[in-house]
KESEZA-652846 format. One record per atom (N, C-alpha, C): residue in one letter; x, y negated, z negated. Coordinates in Angstrom, 2 decimals, padded with zeros to 5 digits. Atoms other than C-alpha are relative to their C-alpha. Layout:
<rs>
<r A, <X, Y, Z>>
...
</rs>
This chain:
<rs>
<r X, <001.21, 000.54, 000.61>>
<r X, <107.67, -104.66, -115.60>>
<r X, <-000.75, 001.09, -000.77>>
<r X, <000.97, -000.84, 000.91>>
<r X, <105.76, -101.18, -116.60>>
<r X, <001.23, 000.59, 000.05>>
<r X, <-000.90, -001.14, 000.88>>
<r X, <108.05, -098.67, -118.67>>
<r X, <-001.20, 000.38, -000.45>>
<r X, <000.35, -001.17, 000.89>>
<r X, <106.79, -095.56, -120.06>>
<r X, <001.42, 000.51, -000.60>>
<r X, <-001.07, -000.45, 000.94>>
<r X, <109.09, -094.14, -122.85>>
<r X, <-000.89, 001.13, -000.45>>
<r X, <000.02, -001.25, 000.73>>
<r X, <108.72, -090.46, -124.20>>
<r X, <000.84, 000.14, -000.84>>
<r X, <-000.86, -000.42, 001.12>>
<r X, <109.84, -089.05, -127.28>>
<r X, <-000.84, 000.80, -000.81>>
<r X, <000.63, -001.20, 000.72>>
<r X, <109.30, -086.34, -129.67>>
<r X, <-000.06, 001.35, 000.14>>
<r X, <-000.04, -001.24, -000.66>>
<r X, <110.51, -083.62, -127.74>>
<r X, <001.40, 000.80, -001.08>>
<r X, <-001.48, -000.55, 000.60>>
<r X, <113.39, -081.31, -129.09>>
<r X, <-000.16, 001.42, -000.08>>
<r X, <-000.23, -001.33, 000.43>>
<r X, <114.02, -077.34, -130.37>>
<r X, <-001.37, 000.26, -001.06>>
<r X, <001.04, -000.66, 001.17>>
<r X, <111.06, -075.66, -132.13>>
<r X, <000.33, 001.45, 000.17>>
<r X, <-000.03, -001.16, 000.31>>
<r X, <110.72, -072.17, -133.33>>
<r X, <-001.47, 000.70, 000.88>>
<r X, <000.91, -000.37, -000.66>>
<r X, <108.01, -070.08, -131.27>>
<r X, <-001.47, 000.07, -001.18>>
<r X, <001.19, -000.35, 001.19>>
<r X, <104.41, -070.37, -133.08>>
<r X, <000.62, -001.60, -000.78>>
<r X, <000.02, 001.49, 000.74>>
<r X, <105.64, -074.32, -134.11>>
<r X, <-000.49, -001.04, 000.31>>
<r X, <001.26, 001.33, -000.49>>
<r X, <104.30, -077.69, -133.16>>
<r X, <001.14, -000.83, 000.18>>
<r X, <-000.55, 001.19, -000.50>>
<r X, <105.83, -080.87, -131.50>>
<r X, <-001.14, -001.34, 000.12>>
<r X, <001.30, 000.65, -000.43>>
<r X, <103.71, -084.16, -131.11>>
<r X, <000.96, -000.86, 000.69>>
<r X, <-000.88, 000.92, -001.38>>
<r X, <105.05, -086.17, -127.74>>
<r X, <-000.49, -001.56, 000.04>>
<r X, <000.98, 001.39, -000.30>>
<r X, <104.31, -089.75, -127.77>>
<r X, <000.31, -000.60, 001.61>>
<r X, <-000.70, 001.07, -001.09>>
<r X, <104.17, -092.24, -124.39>>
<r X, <-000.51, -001.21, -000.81>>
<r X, <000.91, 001.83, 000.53>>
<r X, <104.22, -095.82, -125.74>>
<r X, <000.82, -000.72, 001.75>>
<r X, <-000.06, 000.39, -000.76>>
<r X, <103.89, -098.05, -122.75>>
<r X, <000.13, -001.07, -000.27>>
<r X, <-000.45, 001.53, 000.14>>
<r X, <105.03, -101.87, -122.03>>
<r X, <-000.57, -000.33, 001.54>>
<r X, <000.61, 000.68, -001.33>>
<r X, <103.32, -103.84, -119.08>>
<r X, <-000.88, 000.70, 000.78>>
<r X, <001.18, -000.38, -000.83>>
<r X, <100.33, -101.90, -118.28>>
<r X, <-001.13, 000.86, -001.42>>
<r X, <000.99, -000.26, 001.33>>
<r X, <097.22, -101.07, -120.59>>
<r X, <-000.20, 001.28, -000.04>>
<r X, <-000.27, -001.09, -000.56>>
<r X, <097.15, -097.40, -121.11>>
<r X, <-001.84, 000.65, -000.32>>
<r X, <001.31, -000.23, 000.33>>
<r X, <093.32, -097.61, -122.32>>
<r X, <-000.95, -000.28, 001.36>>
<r X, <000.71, 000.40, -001.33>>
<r X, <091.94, -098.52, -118.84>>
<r X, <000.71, 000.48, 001.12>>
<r X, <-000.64, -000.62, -001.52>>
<r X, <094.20, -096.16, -116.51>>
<r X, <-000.07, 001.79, -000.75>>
<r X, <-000.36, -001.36, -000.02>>
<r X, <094.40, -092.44, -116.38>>
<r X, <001.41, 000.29, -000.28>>
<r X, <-000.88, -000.45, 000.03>>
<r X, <097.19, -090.91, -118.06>>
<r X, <000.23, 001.56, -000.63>>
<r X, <-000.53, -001.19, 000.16>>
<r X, <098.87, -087.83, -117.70>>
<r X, <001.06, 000.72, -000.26>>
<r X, <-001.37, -000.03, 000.12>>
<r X, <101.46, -085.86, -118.82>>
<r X, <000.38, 001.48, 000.21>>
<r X, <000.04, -001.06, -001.36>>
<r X, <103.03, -083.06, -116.52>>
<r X, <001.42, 000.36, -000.76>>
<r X, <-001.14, -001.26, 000.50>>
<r X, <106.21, -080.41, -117.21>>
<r X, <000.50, 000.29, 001.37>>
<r X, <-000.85, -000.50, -000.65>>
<r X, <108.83, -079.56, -114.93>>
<r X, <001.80, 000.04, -000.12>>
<r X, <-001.86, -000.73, 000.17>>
<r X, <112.25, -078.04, -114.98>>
<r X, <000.44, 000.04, 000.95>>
<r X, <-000.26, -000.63, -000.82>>
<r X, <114.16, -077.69, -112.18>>
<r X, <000.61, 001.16, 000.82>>
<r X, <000.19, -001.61, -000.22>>
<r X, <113.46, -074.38, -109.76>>
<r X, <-001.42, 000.35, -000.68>>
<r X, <001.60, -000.16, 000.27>>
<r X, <110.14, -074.82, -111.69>>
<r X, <-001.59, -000.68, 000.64>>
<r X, <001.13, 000.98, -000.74>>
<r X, <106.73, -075.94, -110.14>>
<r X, <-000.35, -001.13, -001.03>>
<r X, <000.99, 001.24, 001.00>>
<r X, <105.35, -079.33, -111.89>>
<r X, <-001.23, 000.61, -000.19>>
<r X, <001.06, -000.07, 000.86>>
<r X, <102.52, -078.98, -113.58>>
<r X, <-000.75, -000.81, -000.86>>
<r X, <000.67, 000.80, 000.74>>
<r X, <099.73, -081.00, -115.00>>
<r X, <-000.68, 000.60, -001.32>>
<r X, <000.58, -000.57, 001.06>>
<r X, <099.40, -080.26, -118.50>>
<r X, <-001.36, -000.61, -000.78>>
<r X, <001.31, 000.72, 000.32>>
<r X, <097.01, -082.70, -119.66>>
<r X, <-000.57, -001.90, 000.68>>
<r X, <-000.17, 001.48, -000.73>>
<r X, <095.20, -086.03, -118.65>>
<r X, <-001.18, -000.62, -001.24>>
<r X, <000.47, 000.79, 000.68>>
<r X, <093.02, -088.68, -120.69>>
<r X, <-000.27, -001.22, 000.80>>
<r X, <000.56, 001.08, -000.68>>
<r X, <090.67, -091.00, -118.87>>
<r X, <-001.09, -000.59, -000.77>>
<r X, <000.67, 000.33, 001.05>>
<r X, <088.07, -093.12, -120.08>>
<r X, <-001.54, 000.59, -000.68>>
<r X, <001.45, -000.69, -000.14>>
<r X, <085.38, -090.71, -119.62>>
<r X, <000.20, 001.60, -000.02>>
<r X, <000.04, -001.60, -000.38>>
<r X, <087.09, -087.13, -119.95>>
<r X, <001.73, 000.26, -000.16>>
<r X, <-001.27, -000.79, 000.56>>
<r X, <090.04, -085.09, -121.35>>
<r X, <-000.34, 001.30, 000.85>>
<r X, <000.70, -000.73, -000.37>>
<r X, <090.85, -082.25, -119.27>>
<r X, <001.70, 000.50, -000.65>>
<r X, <-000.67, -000.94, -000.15>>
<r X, <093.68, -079.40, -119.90>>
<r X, <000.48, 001.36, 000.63>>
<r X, <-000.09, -001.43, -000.70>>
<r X, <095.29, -076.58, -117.81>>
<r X, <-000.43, 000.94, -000.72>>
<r X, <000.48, -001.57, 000.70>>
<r X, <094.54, -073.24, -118.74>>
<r X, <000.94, 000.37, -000.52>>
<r X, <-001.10, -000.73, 000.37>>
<r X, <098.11, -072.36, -119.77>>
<r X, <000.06, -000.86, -001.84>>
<r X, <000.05, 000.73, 001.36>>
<r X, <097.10, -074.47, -122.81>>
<r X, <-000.81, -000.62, -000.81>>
<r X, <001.35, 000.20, 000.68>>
<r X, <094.14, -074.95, -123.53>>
<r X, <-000.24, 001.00, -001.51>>
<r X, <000.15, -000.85, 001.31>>
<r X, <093.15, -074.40, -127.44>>
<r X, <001.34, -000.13, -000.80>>
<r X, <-000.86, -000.03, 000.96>>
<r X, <096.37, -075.25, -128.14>>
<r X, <000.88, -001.37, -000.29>>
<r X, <-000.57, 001.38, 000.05>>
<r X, <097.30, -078.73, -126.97>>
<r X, <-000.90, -000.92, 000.20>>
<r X, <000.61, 000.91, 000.10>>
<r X, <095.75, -082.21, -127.75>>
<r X, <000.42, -001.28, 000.50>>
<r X, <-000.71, 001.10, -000.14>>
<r X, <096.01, -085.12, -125.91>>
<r X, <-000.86, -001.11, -000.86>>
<r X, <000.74, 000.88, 000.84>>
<r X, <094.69, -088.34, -127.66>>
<r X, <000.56, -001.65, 000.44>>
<r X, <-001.02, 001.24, -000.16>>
<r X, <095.85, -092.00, -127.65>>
<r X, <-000.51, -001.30, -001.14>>
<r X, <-000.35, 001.72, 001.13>>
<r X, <096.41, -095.70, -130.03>>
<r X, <-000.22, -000.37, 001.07>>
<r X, <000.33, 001.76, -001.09>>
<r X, <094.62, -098.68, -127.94>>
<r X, <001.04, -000.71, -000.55>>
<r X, <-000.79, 000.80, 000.95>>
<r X, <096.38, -100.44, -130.87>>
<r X, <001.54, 000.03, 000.65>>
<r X, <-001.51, 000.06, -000.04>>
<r X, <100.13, -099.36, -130.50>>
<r X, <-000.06, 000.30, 002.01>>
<r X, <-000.47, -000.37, -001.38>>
<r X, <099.58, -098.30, -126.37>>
<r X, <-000.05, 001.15, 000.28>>
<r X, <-000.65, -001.28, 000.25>>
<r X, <100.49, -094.97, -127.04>>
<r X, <-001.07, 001.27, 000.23>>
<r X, <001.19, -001.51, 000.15>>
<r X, <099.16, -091.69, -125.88>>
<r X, <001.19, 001.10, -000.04>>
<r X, <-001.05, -000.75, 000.65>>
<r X, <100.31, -088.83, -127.59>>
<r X, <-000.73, 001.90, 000.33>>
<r X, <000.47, -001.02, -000.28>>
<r X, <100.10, -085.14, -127.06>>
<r X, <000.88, 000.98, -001.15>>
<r X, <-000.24, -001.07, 001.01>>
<r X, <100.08, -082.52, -129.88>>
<r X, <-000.37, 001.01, 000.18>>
<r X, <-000.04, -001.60, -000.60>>
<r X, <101.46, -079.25, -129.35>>
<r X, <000.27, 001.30, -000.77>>
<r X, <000.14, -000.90, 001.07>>
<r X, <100.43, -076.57, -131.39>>
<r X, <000.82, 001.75, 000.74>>
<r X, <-000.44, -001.68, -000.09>>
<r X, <101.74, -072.56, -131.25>>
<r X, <000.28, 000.29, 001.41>>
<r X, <-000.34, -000.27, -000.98>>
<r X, <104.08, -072.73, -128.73>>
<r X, <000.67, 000.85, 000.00>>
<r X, <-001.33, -000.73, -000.60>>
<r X, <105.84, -070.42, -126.63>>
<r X, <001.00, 000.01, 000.62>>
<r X, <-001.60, -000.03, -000.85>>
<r X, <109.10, -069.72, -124.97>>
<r X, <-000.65, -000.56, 001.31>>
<r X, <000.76, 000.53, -001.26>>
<r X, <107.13, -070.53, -121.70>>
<r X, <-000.46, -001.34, 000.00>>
<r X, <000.03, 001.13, -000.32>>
<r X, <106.58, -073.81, -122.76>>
<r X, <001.33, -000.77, 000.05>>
<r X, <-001.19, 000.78, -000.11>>
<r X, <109.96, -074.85, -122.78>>
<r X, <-000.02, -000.68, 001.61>>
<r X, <000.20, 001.09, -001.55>>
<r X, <109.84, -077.72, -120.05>>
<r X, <000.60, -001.37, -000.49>>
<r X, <000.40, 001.43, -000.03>>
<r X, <110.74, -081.41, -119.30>>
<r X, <-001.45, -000.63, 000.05>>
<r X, <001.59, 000.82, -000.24>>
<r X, <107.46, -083.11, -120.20>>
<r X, <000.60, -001.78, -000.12>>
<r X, <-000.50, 000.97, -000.88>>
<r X, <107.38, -086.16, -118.26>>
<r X, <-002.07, -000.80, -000.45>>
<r X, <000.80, 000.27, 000.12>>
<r X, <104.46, -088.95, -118.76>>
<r X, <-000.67, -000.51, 001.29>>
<r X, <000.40, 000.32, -001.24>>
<r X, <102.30, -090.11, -115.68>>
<r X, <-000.81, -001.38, 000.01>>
<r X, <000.85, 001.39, -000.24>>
<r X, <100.10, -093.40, -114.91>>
<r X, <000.07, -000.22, 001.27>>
<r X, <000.62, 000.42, -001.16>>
<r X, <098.78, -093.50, -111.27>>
<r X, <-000.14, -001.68, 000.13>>
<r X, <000.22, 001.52, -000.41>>
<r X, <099.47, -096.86, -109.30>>
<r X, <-000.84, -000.02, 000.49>>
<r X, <000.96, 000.91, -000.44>>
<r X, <097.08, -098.99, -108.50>>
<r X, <000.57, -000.96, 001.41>>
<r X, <-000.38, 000.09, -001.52>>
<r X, <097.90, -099.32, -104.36>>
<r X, <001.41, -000.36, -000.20>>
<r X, <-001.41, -000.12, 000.19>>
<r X, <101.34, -098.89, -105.84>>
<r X, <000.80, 001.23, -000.26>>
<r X, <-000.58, -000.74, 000.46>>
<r X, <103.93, -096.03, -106.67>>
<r X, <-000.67, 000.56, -001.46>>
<r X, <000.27, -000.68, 001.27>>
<r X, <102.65, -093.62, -109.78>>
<r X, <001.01, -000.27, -000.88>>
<r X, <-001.01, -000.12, 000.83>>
<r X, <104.66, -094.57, -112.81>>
<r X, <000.20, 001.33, -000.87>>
<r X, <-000.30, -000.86, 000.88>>
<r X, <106.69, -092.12, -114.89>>
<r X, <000.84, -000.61, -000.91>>
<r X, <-001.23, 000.10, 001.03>>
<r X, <108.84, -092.10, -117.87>>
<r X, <001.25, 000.74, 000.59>>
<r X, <-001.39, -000.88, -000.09>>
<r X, <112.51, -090.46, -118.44>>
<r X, <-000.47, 001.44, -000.18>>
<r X, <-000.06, -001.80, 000.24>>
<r X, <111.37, -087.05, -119.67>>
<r X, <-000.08, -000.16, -001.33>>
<r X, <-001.05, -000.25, 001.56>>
<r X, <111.90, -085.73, -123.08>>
<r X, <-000.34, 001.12, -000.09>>
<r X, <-000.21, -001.34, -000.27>>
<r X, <113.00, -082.21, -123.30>>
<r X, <-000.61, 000.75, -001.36>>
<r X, <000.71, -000.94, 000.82>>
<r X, <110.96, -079.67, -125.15>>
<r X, <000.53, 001.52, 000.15>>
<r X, <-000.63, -001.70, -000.35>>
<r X, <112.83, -076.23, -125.63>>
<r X, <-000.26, 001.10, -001.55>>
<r X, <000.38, -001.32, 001.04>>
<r X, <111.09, -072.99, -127.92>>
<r X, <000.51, 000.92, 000.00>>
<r X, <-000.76, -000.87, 000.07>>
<r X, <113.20, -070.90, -128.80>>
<r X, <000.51, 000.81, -001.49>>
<r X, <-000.63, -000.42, 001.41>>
<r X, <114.35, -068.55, -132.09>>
<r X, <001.10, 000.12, 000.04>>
</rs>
């Protein structure tokens, strides 16, 4: 019933930009908290950013450099990622907290910086 789908991930050059979309199907993404978190595995998860209806917040490992935002219209919340580094190379993964249910995620979509 709810899917999250990611995309927009792939190979950049260090100091390039990616913009990640989640478009969602069976749950409104304008009236839930969503977040979208990084992990590799052997790596800790990590919450890179979130978007609620009252407050954008960002880790520190990225702040100044990444934007989250979102389309009521298309569903979609998207995160644009400016002057990255080799250190961001991660699975970024999208999040949506159940409601007295399981937290939904997406598949992933792999983000790797590299020259």
């Amino acid at each position: 019933q709810v899917q999250l789908v990611e995309s927009g991930g792939g190979l950049v050059q260090p100091g390039g930009s990616l913009r990640l979309s989640c478009a969602a199907s069976g749950i409104i993404l304008s009236i839930n908290t969503v977040g979208w978190y990084r992990q590799t595995p052997g790596k800790e998860r990590e919450l890179v950013a979130s978007i609620t209806r009252g407050s954008i917040t960002y880790s520190d490992s990225v702040k100044g450099r990444f934007s989250i935002s979102r389309d009521n219209v298309e569903n979609t919340v998207y995160l644009q990622m400016n002057s990255l580094k080799p250190e961001d190379t991660d699975v970024y993964y999208c999040n949506v907290p159940g409601r007295g249910t399981s937290p939904y995620w997406g598949q992933g979509t792999q983000v790797t910086v590299s020259s």
